[in-house]
C-alpha positions as CSV (number, residue, x, y, z in Angstrom):
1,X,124.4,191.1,-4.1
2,X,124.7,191.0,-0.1
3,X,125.0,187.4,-0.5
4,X,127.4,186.9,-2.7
5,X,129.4,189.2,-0.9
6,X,128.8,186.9,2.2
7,X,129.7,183.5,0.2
8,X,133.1,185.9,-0.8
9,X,134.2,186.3,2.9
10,X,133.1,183.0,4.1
11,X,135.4,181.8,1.4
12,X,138.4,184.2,2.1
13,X,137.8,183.3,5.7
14,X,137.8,179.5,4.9
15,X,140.9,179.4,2.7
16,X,143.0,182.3,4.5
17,X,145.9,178.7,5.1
18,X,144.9,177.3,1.7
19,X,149.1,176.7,-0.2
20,X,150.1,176.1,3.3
21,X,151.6,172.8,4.2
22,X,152.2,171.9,7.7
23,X,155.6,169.4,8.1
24,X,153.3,167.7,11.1
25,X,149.6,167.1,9.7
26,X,148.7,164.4,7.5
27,X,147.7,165.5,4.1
28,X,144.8,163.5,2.6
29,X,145.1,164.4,-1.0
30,X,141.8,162.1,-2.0
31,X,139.1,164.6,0.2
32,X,139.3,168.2,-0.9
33,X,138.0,171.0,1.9
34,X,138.0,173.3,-1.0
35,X,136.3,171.2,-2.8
36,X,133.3,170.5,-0.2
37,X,133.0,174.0,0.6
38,X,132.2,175.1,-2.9
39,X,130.1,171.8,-3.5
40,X,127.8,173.4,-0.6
41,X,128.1,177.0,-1.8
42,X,127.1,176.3,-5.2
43,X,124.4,173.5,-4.4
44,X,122.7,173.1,-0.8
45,X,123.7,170.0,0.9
46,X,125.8,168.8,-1.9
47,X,129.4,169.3,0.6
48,X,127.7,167.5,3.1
49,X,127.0,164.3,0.4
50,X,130.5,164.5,-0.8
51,X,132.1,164.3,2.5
52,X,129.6,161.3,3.6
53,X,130.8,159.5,0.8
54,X,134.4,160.0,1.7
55,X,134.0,159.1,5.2
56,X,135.3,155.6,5.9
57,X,132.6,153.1,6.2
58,X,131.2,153.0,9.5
59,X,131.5,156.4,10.4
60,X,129.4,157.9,7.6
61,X,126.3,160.3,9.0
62,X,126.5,164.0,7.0
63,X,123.2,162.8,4.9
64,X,121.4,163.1,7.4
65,X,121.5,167.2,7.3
66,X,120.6,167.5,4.0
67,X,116.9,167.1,4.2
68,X,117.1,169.5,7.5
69,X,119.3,172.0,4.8
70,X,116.5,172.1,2.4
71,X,113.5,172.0,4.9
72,X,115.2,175.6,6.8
73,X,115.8,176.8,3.2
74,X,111.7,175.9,1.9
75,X,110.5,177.0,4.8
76,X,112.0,180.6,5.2
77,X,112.4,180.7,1.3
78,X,108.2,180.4,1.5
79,X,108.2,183.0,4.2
80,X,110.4,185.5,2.3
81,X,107.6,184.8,-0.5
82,X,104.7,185.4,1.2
83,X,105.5,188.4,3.4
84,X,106.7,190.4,0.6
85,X,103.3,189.5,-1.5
86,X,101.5,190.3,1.8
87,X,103.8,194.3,1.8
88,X,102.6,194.7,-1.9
89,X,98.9,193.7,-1.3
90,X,99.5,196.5,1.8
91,X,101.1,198.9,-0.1
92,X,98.2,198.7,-3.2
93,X,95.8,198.7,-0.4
94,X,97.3,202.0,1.3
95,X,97.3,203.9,-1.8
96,X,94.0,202.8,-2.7
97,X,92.8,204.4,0.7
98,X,94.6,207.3,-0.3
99,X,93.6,208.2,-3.4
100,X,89.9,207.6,-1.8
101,X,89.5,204.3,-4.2
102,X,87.6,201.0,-3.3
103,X,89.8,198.4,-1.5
104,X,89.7,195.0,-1.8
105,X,89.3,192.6,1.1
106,X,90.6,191.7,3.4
107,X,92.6,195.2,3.8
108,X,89.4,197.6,3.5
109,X,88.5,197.8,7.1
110,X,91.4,199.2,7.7
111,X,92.5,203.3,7.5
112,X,95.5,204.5,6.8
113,X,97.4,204.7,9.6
114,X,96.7,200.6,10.3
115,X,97.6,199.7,6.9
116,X,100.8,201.4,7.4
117,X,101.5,199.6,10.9
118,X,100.3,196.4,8.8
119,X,103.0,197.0,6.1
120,X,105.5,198.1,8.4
121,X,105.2,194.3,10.9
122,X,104.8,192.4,7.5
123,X,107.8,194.0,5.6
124,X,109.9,193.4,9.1
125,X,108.7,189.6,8.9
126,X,110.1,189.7,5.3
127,X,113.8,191.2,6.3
128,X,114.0,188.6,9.4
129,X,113.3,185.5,6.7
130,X,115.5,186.9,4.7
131,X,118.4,186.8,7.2
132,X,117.1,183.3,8.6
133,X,117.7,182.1,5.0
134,X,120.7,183.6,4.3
135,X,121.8,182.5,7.8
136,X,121.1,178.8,7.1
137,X,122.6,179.1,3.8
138,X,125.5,180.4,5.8
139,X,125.7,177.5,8.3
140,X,125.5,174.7,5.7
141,X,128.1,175.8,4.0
142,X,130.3,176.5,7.1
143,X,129.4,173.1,8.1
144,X,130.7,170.9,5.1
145,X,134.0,173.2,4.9
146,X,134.1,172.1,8.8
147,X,132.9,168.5,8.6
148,X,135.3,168.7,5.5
149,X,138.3,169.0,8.3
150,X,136.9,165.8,10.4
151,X,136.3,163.1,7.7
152,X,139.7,161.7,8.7
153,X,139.7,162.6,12.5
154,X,140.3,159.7,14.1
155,X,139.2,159.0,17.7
156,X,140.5,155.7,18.8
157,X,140.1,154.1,22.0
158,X,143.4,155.1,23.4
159,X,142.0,158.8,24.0
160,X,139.5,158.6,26.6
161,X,137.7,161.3,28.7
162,X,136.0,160.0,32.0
163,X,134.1,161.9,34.3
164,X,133.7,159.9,37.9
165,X,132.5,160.6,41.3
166,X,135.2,160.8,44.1
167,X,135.4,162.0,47.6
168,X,137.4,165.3,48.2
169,X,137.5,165.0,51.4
170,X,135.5,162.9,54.2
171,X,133.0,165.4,54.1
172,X,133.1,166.8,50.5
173,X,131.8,164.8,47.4
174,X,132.8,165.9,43.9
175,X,133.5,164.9,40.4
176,X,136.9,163.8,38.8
177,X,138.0,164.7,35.5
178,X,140.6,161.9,33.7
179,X,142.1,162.3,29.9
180,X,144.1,159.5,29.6
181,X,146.8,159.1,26.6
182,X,147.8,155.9,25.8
């Protein structure tokens, strides 16, 4: 429920100027922003495929993201997994000792009060994967809405930015900054 919630605002948030037309931006009407944002939202890694393939040739490089997409979302996904099995093997375990019944290794050298620090670091692990996942979940969407805006950006060689090293004064070095428009 949380996330959906999260996917809501992150799409309020993304289309708050969606209807809008501005007199002095190019519209693009073939690449969609809406379009790649719910692509990603709905399928991991599938906005950053659809604006790789509308990138003009040459410049294409969003496929690269989508293994790193799915190996964030296995990897927490597993840890989600496995520290919640670990809480309810802990939890059994703790009521076991409890009710003065055999436990079953590897929790039955522990008392009560270590099981119960146990469970506590365990189900802590669980709620930080949790929000890992959901925060890389998060970013790959925010990141194909956003790439979404660039696939027609267009950097030519008329806009440069040079950094060079100049004397302030006879006894001061320094750097200068030059953005030239031409």
């Amino acid at each position: 429920m949380r996330l959906l919630l999260l996917i809501a605002i992150l799409f309020t948030a993304s289309f708050h100027s969606y209807g809008q037309e501005d007199s002095t931006a190019v519209q693009d009407t073939s690449h969609s922003v809406r379009k790649a944002t719910i692509l990603s939202a709905v399928l991991p890694g599938a906005g950053q495929i659809y604006n790789h393939t509308a990138m003009p040739k040459g410049k294409k490089k969003a496929f690269w993201k989508v293994p790193l997409i799915y190996a964030g979302l296995g990897t927490l996904g597993y840890f989600v997994i496995d520290n919640h099995r670990t809480v309810l093997d802990i939890r059994t375990a703790y009521n076991a000792v409890g009710a003065g019944t055999t436990v079953n290794p590897p929790y039955d050298i522990y008392d009560q009060s270590s099981l119960l620090t146990l469970h506590d670091q365990f189900a802590r692990w669980r709620d930080f994967s949790i929000i890992g996942f959901v925060a890389v979940y998060a970013v790959q969407v925010i990141d194909a809405a956003v790439e979404a805006h660039f696939v027609n950006f267009d950097v030519s060689e008329d806009l440069s930015l040079r950094l060079a090293p100049t004397m302030l004064t006879p006894q001061a070095a320094g750097f200068k900054l030059s953005l030239n428009f031409h």
